[in-house]
PDB file with one MODEL, atoms N, CA, C and O in Angstrom:
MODEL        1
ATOM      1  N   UNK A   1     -84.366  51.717 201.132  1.00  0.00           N
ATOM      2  CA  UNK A   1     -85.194  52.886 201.273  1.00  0.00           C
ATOM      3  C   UNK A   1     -86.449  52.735 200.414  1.00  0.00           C
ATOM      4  O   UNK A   1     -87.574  53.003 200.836  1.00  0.00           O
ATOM      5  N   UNK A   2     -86.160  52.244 199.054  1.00  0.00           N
ATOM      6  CA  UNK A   2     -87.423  51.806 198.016  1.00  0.00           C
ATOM      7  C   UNK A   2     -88.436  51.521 199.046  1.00  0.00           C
ATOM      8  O   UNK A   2     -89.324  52.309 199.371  1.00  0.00           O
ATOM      9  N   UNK A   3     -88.207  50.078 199.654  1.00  0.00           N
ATOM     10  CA  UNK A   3     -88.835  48.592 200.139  1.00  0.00           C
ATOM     11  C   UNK A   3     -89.475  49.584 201.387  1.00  0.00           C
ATOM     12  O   UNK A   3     -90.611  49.423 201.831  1.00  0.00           O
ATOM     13  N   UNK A   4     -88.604  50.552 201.824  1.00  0.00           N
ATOM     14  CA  UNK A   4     -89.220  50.976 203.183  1.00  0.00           C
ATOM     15  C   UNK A   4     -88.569  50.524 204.558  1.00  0.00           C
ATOM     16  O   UNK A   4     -88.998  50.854 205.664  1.00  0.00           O
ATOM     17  N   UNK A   5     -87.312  49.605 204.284  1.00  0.00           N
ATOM     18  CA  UNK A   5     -86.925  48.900 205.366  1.00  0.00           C
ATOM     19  C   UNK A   5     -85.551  49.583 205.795  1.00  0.00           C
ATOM     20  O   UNK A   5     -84.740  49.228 206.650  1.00  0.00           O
ATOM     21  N   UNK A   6     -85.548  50.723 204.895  1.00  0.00           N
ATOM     22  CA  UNK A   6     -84.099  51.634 205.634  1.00  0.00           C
ATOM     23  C   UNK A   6     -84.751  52.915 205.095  1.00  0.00           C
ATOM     24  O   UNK A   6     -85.268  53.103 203.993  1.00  0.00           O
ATOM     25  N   UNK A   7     -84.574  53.919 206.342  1.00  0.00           N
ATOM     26  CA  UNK A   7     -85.150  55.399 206.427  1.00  0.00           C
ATOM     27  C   UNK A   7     -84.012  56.653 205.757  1.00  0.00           C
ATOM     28  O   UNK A   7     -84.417  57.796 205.544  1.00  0.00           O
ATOM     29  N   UNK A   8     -82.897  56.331 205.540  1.00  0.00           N
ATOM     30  CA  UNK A   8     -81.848  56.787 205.164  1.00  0.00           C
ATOM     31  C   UNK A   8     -80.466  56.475 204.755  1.00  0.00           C
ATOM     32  O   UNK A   8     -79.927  55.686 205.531  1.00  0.00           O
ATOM     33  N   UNK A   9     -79.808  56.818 203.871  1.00  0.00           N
ATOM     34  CA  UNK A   9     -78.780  56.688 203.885  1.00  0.00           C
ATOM     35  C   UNK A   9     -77.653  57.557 203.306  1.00  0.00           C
ATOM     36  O   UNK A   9     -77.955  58.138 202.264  1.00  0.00           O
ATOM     37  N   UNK A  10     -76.381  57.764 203.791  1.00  0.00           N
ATOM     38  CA  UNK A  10     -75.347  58.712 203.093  1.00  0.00           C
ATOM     39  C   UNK A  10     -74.495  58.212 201.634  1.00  0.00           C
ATOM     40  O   UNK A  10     -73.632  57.362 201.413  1.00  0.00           O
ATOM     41  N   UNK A  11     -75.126  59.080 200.904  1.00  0.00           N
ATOM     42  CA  UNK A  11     -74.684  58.895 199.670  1.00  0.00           C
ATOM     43  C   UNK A  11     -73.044  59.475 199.619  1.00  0.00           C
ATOM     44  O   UNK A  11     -72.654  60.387 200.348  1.00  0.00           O
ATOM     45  N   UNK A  12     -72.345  58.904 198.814  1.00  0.00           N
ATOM     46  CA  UNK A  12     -70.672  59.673 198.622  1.00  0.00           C
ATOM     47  C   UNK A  12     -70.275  59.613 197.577  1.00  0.00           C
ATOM     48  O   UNK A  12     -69.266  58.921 197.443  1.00  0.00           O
ATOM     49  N   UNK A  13     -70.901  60.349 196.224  1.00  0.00           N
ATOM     50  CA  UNK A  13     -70.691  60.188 195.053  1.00  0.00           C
ATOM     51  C   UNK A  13     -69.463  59.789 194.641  1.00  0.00           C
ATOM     52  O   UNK A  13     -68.613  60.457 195.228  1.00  0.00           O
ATOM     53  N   UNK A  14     -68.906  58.867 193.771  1.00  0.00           N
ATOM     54  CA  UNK A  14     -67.429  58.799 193.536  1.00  0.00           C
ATOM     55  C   UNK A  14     -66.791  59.421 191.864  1.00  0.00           C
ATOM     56  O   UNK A  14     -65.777  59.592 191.187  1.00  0.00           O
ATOM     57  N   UNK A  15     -68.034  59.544 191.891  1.00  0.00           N
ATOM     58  CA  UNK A  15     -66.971  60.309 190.679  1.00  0.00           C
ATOM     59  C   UNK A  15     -66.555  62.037 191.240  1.00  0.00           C
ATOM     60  O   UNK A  15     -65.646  62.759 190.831  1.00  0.00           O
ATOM     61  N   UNK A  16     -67.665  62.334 192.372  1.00  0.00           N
ATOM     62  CA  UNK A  16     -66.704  63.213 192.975  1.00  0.00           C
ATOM     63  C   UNK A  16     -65.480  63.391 193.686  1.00  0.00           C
ATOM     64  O   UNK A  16     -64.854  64.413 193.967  1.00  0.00           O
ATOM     65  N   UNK A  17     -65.314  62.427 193.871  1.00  0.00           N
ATOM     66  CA  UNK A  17     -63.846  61.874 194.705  1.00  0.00           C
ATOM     67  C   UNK A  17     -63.162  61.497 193.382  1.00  0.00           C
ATOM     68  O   UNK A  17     -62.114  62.122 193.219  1.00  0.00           O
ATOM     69  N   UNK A  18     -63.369  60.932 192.726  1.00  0.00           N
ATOM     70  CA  UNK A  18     -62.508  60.697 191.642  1.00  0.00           C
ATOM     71  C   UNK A  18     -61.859  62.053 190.706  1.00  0.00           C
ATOM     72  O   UNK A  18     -60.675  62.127 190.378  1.00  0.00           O
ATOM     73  N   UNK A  19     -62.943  63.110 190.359  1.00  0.00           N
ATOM     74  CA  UNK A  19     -62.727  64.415 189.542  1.00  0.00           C
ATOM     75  C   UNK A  19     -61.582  64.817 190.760  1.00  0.00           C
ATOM     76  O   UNK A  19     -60.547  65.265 190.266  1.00  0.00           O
ATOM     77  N   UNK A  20     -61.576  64.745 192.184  1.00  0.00           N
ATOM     78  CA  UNK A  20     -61.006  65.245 193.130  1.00  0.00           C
ATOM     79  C   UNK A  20     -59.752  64.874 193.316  1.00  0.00           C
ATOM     80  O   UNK A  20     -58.977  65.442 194.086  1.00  0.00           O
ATOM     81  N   UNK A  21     -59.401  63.577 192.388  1.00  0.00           N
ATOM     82  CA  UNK A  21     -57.984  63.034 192.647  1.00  0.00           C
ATOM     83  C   UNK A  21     -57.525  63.262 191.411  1.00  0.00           C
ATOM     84  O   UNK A  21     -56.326  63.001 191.315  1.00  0.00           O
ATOM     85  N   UNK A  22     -58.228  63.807 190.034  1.00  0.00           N
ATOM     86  CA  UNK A  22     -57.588  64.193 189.347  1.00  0.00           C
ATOM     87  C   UNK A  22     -56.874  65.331 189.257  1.00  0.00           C
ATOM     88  O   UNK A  22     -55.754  65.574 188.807  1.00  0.00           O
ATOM     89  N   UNK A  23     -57.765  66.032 189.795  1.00  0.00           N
ATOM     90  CA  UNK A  23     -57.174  67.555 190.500  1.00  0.00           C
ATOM     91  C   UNK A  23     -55.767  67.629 190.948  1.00  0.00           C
ATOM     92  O   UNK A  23     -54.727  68.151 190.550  1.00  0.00           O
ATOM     93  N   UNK A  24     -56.220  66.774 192.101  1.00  0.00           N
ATOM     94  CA  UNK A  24     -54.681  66.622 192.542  1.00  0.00           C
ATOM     95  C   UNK A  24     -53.700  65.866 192.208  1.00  0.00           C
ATOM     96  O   UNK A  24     -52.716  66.154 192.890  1.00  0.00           O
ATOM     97  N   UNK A  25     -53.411  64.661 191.155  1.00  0.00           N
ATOM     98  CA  UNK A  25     -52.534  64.547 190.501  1.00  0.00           C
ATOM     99  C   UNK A  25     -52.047  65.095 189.722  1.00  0.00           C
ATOM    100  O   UNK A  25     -50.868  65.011 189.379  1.00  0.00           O
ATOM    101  N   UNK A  26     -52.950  65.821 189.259  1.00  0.00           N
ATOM    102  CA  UNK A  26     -52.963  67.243 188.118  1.00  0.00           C
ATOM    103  C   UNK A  26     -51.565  67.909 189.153  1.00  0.00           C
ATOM    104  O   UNK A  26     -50.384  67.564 189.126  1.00  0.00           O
ATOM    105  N   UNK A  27     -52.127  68.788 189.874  1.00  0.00           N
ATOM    106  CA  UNK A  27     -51.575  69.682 191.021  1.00  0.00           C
ATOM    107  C   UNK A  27     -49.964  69.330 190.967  1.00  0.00           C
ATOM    108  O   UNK A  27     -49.001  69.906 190.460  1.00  0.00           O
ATOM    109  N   UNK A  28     -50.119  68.128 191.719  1.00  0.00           N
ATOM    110  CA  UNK A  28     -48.519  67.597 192.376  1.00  0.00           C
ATOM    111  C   UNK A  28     -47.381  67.501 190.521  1.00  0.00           C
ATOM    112  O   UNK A  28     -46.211  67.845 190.354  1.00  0.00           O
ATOM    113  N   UNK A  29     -48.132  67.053 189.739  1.00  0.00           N
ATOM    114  CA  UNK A  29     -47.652  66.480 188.052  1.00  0.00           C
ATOM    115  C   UNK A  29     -47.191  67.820 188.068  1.00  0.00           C
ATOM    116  O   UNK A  29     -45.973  67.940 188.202  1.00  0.00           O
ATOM    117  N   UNK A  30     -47.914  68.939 187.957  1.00  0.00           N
ATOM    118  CA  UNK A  30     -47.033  70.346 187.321  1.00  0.00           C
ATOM    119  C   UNK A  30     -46.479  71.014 188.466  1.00  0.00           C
ATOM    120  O   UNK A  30     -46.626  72.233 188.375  1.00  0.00           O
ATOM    121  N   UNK A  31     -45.745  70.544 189.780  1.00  0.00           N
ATOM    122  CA  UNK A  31     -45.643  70.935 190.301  1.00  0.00           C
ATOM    123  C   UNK A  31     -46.076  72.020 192.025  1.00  0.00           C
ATOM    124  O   UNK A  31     -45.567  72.536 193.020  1.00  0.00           O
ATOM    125  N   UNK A  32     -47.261  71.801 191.360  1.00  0.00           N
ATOM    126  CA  UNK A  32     -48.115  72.459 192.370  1.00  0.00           C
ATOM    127  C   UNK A  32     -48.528  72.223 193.798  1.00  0.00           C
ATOM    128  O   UNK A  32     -47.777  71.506 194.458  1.00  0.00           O
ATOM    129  N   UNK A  33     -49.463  72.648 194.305  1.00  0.00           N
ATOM    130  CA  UNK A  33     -49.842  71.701 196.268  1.00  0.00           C
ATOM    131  C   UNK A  33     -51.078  71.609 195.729  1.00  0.00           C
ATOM    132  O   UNK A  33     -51.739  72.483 195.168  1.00  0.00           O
ATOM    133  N   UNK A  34     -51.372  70.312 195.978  1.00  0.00           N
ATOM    134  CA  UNK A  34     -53.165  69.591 195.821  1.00  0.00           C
ATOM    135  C   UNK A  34     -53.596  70.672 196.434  1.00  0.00           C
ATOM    136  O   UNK A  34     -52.708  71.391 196.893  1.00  0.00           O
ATOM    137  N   UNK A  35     -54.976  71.099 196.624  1.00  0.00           N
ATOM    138  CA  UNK A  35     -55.729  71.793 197.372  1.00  0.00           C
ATOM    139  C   UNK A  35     -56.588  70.857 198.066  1.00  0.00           C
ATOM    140  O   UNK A  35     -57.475  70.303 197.417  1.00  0.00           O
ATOM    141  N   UNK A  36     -56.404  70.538 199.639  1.00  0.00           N
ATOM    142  CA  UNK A  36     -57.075  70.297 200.734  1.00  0.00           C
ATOM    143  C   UNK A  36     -58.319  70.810 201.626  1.00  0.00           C
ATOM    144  O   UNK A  36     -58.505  72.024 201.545  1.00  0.00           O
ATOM    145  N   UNK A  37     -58.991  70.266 202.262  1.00  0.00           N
ATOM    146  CA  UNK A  37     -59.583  70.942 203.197  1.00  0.00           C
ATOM    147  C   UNK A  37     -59.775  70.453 204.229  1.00  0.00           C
ATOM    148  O   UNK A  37     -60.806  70.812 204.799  1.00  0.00           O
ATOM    149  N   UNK A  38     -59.004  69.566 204.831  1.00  0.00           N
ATOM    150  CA  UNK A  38     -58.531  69.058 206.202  1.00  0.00           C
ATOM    151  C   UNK A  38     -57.205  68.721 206.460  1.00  0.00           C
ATOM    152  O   UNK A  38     -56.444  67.929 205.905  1.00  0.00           O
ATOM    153  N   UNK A  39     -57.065  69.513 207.461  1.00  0.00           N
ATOM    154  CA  UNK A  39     -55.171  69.417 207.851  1.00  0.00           C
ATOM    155  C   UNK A  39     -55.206  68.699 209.606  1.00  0.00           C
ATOM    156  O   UNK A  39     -54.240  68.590 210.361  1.00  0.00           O
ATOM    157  N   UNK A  40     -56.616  68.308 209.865  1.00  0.00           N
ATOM    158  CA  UNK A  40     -56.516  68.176 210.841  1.00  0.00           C
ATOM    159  C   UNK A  40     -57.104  66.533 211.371  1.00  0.00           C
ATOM    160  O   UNK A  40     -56.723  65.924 212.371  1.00  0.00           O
ATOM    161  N   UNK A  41     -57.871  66.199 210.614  1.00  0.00           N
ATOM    162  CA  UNK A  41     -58.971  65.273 211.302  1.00  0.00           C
ATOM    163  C   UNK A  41     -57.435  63.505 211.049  1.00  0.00           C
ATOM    164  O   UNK A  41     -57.077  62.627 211.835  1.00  0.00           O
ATOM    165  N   UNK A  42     -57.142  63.746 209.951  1.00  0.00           N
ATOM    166  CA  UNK A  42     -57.057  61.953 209.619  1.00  0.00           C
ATOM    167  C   UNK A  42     -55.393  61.855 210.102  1.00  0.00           C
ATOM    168  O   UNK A  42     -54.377  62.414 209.688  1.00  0.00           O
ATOM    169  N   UNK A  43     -55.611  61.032 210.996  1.00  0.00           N
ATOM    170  CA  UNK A  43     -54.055  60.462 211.477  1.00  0.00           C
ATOM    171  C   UNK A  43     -53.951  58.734 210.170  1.00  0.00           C
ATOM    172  O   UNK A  43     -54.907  57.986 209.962  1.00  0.00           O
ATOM    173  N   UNK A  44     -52.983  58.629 209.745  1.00  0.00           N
ATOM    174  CA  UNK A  44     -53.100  56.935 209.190  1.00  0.00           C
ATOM    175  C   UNK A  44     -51.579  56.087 210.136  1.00  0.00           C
ATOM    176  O   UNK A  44     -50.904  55.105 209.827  1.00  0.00           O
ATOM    177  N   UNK A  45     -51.515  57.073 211.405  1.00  0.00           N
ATOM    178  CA  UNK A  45     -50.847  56.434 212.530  1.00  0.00           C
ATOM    179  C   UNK A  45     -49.102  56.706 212.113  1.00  0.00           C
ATOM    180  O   UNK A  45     -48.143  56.040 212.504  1.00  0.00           O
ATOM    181  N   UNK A  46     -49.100  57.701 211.358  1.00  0.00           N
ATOM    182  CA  UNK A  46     -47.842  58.239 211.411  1.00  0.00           C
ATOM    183  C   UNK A  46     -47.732  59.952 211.234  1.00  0.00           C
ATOM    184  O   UNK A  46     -46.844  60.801 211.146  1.00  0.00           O
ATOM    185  N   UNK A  47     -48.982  59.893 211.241  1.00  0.00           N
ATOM    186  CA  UNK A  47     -48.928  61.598 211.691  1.00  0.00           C
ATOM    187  C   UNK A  47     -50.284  62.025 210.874  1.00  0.00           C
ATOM    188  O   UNK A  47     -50.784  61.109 210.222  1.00  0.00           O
ATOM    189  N   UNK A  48     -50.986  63.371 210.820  1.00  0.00           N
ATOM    190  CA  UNK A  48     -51.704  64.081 210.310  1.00  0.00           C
ATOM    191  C   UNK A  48     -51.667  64.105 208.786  1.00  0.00           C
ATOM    192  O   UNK A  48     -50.846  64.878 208.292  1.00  0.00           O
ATOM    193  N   UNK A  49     -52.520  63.291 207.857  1.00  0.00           N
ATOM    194  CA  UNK A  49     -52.224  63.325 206.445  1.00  0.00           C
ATOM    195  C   UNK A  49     -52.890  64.524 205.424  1.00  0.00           C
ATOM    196  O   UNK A  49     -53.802  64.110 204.709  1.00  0.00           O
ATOM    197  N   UNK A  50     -52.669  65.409 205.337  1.00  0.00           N
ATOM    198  CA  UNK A  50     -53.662  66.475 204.176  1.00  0.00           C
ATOM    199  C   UNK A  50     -54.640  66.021 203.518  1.00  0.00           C
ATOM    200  O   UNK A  50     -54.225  65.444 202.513  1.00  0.00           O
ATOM    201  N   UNK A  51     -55.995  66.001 203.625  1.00  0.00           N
ATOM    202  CA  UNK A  51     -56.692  65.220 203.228  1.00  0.00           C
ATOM    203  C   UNK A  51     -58.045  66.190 202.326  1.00  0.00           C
ATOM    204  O   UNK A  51     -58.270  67.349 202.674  1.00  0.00           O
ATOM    205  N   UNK A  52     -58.608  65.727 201.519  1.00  0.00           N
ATOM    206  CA  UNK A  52     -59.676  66.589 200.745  1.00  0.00           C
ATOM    207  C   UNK A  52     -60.825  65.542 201.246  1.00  0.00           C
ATOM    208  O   UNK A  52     -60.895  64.356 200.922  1.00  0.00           O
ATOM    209  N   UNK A  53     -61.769  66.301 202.170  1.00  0.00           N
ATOM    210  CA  UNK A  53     -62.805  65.417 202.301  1.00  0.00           C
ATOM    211  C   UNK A  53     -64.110  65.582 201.429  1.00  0.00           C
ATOM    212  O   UNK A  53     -64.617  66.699 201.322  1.00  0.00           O
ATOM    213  N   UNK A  54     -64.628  64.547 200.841  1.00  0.00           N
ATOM    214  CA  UNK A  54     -65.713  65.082 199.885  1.00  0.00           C
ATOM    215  C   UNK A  54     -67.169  65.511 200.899  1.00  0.00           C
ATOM    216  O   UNK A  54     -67.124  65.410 202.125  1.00  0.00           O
ATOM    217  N   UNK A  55     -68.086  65.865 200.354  1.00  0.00           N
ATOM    218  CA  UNK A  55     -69.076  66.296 200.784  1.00  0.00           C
ATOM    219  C   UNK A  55     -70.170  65.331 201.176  1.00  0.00           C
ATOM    220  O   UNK A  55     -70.855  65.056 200.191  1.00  0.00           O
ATOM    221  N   UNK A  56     -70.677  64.557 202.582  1.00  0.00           N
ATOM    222  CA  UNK A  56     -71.361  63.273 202.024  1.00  0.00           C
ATOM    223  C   UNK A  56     -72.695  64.081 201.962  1.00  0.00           C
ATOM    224  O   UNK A  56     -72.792  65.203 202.459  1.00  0.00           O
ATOM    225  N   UNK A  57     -73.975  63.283 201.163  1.00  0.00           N
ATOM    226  CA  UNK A  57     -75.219  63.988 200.963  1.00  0.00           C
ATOM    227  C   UNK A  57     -75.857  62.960 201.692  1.00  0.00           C
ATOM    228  O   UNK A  57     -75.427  61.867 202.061  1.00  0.00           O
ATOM    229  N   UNK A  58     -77.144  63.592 201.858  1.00  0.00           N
ATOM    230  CA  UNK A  58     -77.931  62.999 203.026  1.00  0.00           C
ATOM    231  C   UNK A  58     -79.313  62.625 202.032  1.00  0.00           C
ATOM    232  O   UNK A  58     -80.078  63.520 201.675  1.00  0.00           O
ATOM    233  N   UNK A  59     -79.575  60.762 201.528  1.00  0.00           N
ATOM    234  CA  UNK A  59     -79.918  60.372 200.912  1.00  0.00           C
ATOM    235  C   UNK A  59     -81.575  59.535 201.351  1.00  0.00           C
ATOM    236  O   UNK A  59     -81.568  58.689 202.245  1.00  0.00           O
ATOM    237  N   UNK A  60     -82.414  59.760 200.889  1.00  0.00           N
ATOM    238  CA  UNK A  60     -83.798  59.308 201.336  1.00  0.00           C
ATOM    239  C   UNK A  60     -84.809  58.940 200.194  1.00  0.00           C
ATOM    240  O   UNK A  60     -84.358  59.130 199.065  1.00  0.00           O
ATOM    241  N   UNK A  61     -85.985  58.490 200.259  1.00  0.00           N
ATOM    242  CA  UNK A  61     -87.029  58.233 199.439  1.00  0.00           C
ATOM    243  C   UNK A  61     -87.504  59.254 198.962  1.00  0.00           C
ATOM    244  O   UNK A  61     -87.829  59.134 197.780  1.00  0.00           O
ATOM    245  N   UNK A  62     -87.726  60.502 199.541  1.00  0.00           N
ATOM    246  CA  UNK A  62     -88.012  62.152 199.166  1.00  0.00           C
ATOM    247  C   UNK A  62     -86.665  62.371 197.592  1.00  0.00           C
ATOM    248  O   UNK A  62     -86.781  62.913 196.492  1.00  0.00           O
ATOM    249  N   UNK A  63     -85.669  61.737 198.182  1.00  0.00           N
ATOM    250  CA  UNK A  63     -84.263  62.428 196.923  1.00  0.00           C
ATOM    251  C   UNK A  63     -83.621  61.499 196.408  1.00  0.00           C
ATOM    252  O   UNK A  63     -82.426  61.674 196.169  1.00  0.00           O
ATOM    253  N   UNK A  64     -83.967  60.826 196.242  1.00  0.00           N
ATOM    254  CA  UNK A  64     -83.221  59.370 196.036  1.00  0.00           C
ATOM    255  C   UNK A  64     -83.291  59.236 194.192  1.00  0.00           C
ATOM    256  O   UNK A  64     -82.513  58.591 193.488  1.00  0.00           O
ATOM    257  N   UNK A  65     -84.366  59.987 193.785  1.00  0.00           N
ATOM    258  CA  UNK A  65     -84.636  60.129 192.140  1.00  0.00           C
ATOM    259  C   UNK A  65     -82.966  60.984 191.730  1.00  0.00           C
ATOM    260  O   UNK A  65     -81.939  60.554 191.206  1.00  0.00           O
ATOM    261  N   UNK A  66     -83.326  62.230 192.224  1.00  0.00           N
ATOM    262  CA  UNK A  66     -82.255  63.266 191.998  1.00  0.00           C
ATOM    263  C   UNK A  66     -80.118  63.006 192.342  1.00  0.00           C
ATOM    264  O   UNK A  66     -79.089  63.013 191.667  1.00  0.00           O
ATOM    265  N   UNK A  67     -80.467  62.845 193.583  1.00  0.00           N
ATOM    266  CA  UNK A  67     -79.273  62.114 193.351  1.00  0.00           C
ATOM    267  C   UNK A  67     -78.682  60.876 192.822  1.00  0.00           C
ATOM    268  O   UNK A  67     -77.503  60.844 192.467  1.00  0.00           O
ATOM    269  N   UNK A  68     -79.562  59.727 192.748  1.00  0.00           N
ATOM    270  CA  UNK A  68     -78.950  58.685 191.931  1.00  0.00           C
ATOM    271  C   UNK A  68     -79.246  58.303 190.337  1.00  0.00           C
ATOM    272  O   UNK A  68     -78.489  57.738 189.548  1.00  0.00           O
ATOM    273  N   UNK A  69     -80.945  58.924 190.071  1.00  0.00           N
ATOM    274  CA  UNK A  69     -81.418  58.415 188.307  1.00  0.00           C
ATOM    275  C   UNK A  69     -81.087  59.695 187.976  1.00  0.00           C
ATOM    276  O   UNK A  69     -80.387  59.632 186.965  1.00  0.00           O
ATOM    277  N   UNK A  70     -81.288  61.188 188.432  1.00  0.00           N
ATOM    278  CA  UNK A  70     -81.073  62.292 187.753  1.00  0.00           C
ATOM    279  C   UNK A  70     -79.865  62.649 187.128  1.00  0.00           C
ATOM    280  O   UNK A  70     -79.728  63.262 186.069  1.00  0.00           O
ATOM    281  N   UNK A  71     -78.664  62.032 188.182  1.00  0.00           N
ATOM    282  CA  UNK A  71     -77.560  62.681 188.348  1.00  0.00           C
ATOM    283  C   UNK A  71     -76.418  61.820 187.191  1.00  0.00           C
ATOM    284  O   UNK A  71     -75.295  62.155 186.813  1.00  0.00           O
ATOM    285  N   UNK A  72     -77.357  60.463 186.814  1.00  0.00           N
ATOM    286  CA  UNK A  72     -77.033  59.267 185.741  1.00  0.00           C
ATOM    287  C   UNK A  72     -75.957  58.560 186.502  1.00  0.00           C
ATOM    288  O   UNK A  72     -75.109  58.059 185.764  1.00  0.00           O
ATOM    289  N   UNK A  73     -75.746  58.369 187.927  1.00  0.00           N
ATOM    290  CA  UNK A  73     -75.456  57.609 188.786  1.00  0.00           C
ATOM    291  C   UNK A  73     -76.095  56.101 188.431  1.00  0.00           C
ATOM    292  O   UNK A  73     -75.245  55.285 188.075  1.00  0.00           O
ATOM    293  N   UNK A  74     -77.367  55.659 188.476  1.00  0.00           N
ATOM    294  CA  UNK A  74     -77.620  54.620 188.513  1.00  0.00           C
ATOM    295  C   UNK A  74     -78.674  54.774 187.361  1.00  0.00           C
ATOM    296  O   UNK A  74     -79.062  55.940 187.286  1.00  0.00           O
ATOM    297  N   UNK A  75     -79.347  53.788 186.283  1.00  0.00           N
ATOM    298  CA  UNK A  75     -80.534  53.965 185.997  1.00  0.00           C
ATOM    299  C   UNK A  75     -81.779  53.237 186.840  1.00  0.00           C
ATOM    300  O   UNK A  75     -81.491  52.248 187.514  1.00  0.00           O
ATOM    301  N   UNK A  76     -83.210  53.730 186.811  1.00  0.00           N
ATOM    302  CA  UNK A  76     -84.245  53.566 187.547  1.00  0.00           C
ATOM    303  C   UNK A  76     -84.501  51.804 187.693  1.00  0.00           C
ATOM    304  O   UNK A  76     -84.811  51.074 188.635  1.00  0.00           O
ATOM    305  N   UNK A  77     -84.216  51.597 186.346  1.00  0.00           N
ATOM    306  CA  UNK A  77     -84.177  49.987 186.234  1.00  0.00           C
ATOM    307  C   UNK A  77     -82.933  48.952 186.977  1.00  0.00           C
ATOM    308  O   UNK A  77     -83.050  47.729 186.907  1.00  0.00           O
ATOM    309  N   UNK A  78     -81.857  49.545 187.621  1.00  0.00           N
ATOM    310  CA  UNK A  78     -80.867  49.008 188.445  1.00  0.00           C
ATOM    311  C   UNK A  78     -81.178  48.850 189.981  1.00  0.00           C
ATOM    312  O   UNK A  78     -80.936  47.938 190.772  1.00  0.00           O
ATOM    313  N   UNK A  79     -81.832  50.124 190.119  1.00  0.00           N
ATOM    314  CA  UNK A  79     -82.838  50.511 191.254  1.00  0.00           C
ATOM    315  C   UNK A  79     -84.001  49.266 192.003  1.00  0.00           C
ATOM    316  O   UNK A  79     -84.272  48.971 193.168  1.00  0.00           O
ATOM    317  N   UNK A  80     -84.342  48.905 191.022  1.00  0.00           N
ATOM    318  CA  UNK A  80     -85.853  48.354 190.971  1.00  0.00           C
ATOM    319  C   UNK A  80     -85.391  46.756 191.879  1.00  0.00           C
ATOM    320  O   UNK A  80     -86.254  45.910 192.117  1.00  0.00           O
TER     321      UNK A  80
ENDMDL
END
């Protein structure tokens, strides 16, 4: 996107997926039900698995500061 030779791309932060599996080991450890938000979409070919899907963001040259140097995802100099 820098270079100009890709117009977009979907970002999928992982430490949001990660805070998200702590949650739910948290959850199941004291007993509890993870909290989901798809009961429907993911088969892994033995049936419908409960699944927490993260949020993907929609990543460009306009936002590309904010979500990856702002957010201390990457620094500007990894970028380059």
């Amino acid at each position: 996107m820098l270079k100009g030779t890709q117009a977009m791309s979907i970002f999928k932060d992982t430490r949001t997926l990660a805070a998200k599996v702590v949650e739910m080991v948290d959850a199941i450890m004291n007993g509890k039900k993870p909290v989901v938000n798809d009961t429907k979409t993911y088969n892994n070919g033995t049936g419908i698995i409960p699944s927490f899907l993260c949020e993907p963001v929609y990543g460009s040259k306009d936002n590309y500061k904010e979500l990856l140097i702002d957010s201390g995802y990457y620094t500007e100099a990894q970028l380059k």
